[in-house]
Backbone as a ProteinNet text record, in pm:
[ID]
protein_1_A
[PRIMARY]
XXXXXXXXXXXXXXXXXXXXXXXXXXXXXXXXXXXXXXXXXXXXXXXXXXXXXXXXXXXXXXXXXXXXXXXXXXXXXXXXXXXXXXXXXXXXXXXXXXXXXXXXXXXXXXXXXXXXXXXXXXXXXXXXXXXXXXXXXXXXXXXXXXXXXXXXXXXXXXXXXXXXXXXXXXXXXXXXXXXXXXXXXXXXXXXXXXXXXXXXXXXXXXXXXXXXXXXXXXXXXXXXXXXXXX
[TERTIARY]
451.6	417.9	513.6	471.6	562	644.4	710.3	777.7	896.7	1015.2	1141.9	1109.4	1117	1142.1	1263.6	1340.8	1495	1522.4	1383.6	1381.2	1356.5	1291.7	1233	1286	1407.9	1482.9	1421.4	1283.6	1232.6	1192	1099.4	1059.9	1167.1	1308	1395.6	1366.6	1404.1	1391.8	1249.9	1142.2	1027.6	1011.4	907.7	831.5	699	669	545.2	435.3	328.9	240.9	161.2	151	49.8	-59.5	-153.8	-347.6	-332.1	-334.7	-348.3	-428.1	-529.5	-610.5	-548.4	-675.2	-563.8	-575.6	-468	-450.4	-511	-630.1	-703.1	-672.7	-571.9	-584.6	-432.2	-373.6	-276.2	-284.6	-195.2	-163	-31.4	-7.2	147.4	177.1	220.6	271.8	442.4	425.1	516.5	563	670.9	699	750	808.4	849.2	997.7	992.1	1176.5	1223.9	1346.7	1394	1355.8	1266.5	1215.7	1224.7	1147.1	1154.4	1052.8	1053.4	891.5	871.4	964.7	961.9	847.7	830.2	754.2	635	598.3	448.5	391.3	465.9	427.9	364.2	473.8	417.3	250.6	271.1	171	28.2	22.3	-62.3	-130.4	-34.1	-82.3	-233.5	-270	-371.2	-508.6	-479.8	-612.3	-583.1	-472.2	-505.6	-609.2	-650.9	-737.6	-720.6	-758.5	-696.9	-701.8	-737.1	-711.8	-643.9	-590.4	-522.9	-349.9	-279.2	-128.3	-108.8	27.6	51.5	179.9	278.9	377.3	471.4	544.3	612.8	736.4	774.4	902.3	988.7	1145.4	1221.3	1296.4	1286.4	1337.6	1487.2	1567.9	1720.5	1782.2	1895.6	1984.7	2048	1993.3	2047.3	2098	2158.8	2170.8	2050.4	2022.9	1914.2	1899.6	1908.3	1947.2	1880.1	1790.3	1710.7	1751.1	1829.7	1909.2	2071.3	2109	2210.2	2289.3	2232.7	2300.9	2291.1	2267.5	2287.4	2248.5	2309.5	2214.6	2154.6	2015.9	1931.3	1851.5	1710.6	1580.8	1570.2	1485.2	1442.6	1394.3	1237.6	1228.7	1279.3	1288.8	1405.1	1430.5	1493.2	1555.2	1471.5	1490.9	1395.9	1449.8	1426.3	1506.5	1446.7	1294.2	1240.2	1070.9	1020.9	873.5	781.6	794.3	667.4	651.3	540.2	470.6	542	665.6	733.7	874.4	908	1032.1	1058.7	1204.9	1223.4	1198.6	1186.7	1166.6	1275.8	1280.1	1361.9	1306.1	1274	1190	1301.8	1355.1	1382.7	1456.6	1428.8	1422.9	1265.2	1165.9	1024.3	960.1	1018.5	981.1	1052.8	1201	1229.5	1175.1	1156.1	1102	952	841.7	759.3	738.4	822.8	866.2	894.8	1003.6	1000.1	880.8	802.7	672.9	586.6	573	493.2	563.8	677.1	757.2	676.4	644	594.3	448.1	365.9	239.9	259.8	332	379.9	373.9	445.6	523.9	381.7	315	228.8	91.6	96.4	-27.1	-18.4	138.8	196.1	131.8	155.3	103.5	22.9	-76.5	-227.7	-298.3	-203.8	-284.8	-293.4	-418.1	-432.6	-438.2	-403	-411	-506	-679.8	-793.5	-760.8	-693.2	-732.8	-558.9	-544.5	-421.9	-421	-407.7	-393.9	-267.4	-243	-150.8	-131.3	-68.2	-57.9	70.4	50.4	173.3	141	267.2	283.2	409.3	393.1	442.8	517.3	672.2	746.5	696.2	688	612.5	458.1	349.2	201.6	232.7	335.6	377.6	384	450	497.1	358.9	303.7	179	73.5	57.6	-46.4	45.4	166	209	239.4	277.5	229.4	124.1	39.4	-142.2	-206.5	-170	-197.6	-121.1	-25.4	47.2	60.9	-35.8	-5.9	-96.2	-91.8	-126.9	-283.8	-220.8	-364.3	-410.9	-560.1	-653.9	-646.5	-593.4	-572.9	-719.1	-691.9	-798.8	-839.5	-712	-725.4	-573.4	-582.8	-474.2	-516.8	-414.5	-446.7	-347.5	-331.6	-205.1	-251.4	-128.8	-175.9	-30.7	-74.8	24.6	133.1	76.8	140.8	101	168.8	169.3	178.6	119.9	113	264.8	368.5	478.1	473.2	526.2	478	370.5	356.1	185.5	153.5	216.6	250.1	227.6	293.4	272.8	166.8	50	-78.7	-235.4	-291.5	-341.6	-272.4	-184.4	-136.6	-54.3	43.5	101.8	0	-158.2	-220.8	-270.4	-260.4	-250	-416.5	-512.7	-669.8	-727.3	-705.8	-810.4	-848.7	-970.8	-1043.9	-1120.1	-1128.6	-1214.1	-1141.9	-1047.3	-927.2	-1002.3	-1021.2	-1085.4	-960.2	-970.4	-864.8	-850.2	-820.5	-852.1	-709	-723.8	-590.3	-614.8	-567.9	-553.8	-455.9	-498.1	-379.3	-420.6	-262.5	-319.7	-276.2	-401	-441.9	-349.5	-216.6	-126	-1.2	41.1	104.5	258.6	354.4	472.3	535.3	530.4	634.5	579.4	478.1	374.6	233.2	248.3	128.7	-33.4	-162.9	-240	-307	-273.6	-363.8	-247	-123.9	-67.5	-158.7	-203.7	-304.4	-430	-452.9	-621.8	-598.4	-467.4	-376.8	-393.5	-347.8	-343.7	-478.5	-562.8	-680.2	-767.1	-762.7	-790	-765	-601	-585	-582	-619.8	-680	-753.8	-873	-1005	-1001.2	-843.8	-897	-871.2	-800.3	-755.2	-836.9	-908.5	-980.8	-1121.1	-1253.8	-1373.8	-1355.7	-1395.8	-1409.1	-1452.8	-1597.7	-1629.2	-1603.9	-1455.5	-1381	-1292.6	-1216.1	-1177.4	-1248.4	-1109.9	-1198.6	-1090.6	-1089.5	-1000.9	-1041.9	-987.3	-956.7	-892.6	-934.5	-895.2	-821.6	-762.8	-783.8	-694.2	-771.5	-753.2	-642.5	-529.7	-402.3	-396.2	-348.1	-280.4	-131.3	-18.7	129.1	171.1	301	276.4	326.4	214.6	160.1	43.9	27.4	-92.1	-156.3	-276.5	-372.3	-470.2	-537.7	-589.7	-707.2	-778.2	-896.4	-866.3	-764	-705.6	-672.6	-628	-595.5	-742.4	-846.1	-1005.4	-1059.1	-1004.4	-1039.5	-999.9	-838.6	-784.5	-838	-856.1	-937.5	-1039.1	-1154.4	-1251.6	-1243.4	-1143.3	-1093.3	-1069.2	-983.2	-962.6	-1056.5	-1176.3	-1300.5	-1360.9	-1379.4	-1482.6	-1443.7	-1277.3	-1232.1	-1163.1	-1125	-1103.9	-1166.9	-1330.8	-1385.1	-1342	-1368.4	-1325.4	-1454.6	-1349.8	-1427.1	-1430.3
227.5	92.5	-6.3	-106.3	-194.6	-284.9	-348.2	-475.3	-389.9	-457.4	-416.1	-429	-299.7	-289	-390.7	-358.5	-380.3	-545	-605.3	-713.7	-735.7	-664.1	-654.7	-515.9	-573.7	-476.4	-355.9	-419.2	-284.5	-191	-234.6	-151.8	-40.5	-74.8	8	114.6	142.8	302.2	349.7	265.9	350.7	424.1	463.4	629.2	588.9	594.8	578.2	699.4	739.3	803.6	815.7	852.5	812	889.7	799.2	839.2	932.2	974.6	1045.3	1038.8	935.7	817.4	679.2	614.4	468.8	426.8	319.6	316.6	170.1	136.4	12.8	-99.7	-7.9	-47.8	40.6	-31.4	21.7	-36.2	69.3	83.9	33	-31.9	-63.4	-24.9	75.6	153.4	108.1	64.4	13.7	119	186.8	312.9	240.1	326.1	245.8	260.5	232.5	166.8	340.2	315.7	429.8	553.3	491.7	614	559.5	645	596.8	615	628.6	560.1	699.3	832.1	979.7	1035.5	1015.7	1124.3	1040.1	907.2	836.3	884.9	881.5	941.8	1067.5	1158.7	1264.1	1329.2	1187.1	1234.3	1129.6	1081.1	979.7	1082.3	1157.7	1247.9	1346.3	1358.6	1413.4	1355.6	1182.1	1118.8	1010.1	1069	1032.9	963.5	923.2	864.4	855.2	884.9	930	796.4	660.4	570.3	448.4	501.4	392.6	488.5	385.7	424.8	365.9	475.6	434.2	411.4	279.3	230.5	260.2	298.7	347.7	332.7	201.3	108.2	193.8	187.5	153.9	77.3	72.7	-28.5	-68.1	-167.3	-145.1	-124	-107.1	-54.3	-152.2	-185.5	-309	-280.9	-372.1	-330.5	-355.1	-300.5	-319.1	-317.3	-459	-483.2	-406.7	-339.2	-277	-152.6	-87.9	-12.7	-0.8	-56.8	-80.4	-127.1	-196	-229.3	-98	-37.2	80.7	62.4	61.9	45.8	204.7	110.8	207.9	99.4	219.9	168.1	83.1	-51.5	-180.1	-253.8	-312.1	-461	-549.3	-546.2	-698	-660.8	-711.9	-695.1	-712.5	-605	-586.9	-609.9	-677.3	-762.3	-667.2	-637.5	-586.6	-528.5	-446.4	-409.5	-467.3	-565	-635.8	-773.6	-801.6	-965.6	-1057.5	-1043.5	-1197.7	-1178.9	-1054.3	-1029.7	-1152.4	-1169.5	-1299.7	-1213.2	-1277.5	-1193.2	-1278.2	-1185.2	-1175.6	-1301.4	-1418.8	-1503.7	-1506.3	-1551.9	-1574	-1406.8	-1288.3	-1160.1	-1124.5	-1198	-1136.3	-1202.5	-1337	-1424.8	-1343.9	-1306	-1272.7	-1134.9	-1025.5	-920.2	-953	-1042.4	-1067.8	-1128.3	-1230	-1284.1	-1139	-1043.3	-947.6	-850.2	-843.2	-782.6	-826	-974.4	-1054.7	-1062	-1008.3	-981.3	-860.5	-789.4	-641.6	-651.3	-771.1	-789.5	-844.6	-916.1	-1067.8	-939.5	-897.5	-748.5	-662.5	-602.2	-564.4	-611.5	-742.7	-856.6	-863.2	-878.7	-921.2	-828.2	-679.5	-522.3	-506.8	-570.6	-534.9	-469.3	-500.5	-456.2	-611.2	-706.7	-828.5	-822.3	-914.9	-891.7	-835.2	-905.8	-865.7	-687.6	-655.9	-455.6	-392.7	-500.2	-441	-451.6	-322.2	-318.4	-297.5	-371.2	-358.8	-249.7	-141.1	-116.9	-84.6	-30.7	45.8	73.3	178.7	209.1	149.6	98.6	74.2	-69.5	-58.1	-155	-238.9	-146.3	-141.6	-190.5	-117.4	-201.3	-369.6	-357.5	-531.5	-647.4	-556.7	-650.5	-653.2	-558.2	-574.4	-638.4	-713.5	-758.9	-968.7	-939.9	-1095.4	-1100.9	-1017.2	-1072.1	-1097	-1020.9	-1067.7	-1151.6	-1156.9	-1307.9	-1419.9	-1448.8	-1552.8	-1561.3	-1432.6	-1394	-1566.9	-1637.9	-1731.4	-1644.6	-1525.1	-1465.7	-1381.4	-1364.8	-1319.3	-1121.5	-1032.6	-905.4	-812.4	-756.4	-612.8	-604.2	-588.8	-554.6	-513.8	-473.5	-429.6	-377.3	-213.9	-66.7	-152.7	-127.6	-164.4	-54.3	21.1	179.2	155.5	147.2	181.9	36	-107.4	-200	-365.6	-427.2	-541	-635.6	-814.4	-901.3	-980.6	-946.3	-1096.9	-1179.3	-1300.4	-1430.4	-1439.5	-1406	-1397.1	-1531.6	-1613.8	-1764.8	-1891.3	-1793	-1929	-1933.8	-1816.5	-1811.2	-1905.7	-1955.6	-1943.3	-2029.5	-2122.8	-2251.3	-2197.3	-2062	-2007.2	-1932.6	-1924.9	-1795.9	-1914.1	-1842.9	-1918.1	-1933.5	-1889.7	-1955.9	-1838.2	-1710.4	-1590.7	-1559.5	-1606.3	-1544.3	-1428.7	-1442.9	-1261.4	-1157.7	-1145	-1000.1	-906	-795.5	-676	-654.1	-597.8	-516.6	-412.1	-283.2	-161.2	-144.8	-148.4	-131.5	-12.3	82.3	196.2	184.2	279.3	280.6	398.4	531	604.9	558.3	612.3	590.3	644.6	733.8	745.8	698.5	577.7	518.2	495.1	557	511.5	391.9	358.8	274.7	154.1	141.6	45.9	96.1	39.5	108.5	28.6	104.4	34.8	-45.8	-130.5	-223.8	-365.4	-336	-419.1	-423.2	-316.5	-316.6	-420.9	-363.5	-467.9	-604.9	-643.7	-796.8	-827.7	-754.1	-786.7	-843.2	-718.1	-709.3	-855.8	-873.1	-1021	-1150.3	-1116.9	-1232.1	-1235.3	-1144.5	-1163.8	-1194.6	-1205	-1216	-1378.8	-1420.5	-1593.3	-1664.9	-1557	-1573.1	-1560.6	-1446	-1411.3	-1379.4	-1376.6	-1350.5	-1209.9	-1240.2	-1108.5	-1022.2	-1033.7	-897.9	-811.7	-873.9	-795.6	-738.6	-720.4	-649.9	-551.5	-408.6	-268.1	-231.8	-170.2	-165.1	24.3	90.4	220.4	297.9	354.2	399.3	608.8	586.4	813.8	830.1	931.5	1004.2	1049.6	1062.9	1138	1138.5	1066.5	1001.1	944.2	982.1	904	832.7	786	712.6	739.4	775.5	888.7	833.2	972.1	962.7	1064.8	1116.4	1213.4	1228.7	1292.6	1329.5	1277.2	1206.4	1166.8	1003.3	974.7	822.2	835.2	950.2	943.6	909.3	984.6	1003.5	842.7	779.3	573.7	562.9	567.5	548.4	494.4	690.2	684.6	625.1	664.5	565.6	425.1	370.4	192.2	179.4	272.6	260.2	251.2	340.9	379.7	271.7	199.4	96.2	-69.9	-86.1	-180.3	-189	-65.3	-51	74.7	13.2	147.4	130.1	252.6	272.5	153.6	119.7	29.1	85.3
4120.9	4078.1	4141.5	4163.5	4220.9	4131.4	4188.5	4056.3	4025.4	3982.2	3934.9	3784.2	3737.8	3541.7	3520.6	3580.4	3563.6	3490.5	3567	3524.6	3357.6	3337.6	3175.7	3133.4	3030.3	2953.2	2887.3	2804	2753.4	2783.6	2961.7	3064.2	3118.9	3132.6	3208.7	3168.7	3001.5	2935	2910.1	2903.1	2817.4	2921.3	2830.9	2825.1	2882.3	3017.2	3039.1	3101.5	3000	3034	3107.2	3268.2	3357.1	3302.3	3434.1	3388.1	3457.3	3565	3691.3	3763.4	3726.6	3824.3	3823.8	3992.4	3971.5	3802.8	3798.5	3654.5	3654	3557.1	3572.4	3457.9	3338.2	3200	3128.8	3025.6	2991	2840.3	2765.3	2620.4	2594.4	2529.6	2507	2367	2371.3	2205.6	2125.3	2025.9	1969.3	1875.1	1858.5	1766.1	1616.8	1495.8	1398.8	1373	1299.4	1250.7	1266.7	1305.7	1341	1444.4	1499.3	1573.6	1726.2	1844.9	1999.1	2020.1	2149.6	2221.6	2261	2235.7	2291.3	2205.2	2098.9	1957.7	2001.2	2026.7	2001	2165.9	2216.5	2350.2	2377.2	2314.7	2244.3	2254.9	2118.7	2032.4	2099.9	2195.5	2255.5	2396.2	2421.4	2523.7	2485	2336.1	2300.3	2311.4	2327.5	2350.2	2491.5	2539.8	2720.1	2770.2	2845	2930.1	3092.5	3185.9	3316.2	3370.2	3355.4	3437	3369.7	3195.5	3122.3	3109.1	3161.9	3150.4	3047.1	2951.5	2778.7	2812.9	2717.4	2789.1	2598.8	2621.3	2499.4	2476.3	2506.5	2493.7	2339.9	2396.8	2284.2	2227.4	2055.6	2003.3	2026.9	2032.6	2047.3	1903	1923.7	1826.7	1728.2	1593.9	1547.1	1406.4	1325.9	1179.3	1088.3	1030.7	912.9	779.4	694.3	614	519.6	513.9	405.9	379.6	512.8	514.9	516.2	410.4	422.9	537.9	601.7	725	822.4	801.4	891	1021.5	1132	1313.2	1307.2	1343.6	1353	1493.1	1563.9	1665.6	1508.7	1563.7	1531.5	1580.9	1563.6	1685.4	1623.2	1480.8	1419.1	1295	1208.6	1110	1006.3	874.8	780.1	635	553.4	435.5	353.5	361.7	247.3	252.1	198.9	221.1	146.1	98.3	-3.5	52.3	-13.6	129.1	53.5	-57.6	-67.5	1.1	68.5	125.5	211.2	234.1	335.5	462.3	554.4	653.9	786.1	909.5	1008	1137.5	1101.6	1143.4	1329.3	1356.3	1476.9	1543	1462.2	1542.9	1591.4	1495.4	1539.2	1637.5	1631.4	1735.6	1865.4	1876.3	1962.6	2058.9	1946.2	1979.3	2092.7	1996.4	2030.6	2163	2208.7	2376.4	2428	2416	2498.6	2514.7	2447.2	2421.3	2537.5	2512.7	2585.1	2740.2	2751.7	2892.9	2986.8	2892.1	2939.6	2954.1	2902.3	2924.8	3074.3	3085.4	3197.5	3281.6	3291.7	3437.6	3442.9	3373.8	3418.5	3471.6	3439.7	3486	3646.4	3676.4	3789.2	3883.3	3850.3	3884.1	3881.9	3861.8	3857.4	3806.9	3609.1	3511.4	3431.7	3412.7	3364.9	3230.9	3147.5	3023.5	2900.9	3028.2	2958	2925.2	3003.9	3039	2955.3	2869.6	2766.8	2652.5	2574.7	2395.1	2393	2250.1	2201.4	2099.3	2050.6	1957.8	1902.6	1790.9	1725.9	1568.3	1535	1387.1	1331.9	1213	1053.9	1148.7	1157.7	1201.8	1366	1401.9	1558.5	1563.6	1462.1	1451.2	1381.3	1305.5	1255.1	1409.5	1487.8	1560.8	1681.5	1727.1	1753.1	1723.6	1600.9	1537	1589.1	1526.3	1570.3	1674.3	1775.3	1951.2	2004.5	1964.5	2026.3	1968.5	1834.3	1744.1	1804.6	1892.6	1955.1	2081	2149.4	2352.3	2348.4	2445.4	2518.6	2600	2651.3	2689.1	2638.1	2619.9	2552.3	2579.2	2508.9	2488	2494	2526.9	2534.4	2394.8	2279.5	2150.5	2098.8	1979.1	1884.7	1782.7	1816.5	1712.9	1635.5	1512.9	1388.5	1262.2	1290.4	1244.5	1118.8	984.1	848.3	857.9	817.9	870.7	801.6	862.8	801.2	896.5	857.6	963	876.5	1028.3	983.5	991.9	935.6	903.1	859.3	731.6	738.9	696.9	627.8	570.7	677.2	823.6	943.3	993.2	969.3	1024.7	921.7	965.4	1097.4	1240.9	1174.9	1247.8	1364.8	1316.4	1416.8	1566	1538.4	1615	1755.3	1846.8	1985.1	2012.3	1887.7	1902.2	1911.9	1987.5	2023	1961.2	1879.8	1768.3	1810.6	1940.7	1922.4	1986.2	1903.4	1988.9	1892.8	1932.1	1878.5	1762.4	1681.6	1602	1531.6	1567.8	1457.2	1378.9	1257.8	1130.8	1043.8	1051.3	1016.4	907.3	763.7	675.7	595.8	555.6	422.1	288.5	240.4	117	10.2	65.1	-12	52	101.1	190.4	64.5	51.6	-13.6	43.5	158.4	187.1	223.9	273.7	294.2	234.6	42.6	12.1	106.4	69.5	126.8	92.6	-79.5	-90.7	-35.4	74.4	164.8	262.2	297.4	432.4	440.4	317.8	227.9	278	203.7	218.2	333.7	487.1	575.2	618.9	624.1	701.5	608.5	504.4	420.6	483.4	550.3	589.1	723.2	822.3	972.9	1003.9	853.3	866.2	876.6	877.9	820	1003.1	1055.1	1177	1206.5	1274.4	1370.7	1322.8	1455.2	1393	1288	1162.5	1068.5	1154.9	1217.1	1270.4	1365.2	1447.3	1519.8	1421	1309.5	1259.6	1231.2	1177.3	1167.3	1053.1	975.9	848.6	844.4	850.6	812.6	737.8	594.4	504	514.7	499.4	537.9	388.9	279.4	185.9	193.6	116	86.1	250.4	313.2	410.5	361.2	383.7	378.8	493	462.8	630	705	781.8	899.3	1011.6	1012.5	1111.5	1080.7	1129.8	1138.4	1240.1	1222.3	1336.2	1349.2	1224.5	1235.3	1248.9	1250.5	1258.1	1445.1	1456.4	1649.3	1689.4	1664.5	1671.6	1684.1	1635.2	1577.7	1670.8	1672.4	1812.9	1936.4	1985.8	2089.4	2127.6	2027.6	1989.1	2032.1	1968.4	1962.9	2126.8	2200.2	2331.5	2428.2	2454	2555.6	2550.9	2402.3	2389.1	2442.4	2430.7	2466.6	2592.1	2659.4	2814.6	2884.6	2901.5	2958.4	3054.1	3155.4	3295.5	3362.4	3500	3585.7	3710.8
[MASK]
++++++++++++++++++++++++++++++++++++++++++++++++++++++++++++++++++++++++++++++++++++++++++++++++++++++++++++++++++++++++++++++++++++++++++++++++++++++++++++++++++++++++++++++++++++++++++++++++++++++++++++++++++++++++++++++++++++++

């Protein structure tokens, strides 16, 4: 590929999954709090696609107040898990510009924005849902798998207009840490954003927060339909 990563910090380290055809379309996977872009990579290799490259950035190393301060992977700082928590307003903004760095670098490369999803899980699908709700250009779509929209208070006024970004939101139904009638909340209030009937709301039975296999299945699904091969 051409272009210097070097330029875009998050690019240096990820984890990128080639197609092993030319690559026409790419995934940008956001992992969750505490984790790297190594395990979603992983686990993304099962619903592959040979001409979409999966880009599996890691979070940097920060303190996290919910965790006792502890430095832990983070795209920004987390006060609390319920929708009146204060939240990390000029870390999500920030995260979100570097996000939108890695859309920028691969546009350049001759992957355009139309032919890019966003996704991610729990901390990582959060921040997925408020970058493509604020990209300037119009997204392929956004997976948001066990998760929540930040700022949910500045929207709709904060959303840069794209009312028809596709969106699949995945959540289980036994979710401890992000239960799922947060998810409900979300997907309620995307609907005020964006056309309702691009949303997709996905429920999975004694689901924790996780993943499964019939949620990878959506996934995939969500992928073929919004970057078929050209």
């Amino acid at each position: 590929m051409c272009g210097n990563n070097m330029s875009v910090p998050l690019l240096a380290e990820a984890v990128t999954v080639s197609g092993g055809e030319k690559e026409t379309a790419a995934v940008i996977f956001l992992h969750g709090l505490g984790d790297s872009g190594h395990a979603w990579a992983d686990h993304l290799i099962g619903i592959q696609l040979p001409y979409i490259k999966f880009i599996c950035p890691h979070a940097p190393n920060i303190p996290v107040t919910l965790n006792m301060k502890m430095v832990m992977p983070a795209w920004f700082d987390l006060m609390g898990l319920t929708p009146d928590s204060p939240e990390d307003e000029s870390g999500i903004k920030k995260a979100a510009e570097n996000i939108k760095a890695i859309i920028e670098h691969e546009a350049k490369n001759g992957i355009p924005p139309h032919r890019i999803i966003l996704a991610g899980f729990s901390q990582g699908g959060a921040l997925s849902l408020y970058t493509a709700l604020t990209c300037q250009q119009q997204l392929a779509g956004v997976v948001a798998l066990s998760c929540w929209l930040p700022l949910h208070s500045s929207f709709p006024s904060a959303s840069s207009g794209n009312k028809n970004i596709p969106i699949l939101q995945c959540h289980g139904e036994m979710d401890p840490m992000i239960p799922v009638v947060f998810g409900a909340m979300t997907a309620e209030k995307l609907s005020s954003i964006v056309n309702p009937q691009m949303i997709r709301f996905e429920t999975y039975p004694g689901l924790t927060h996780s993943s499964c296999t019939e949620e990878m299945a959506a996934v995939k699904e969500f992928i073929e339909k919004y970057l078929p091969r050209i």
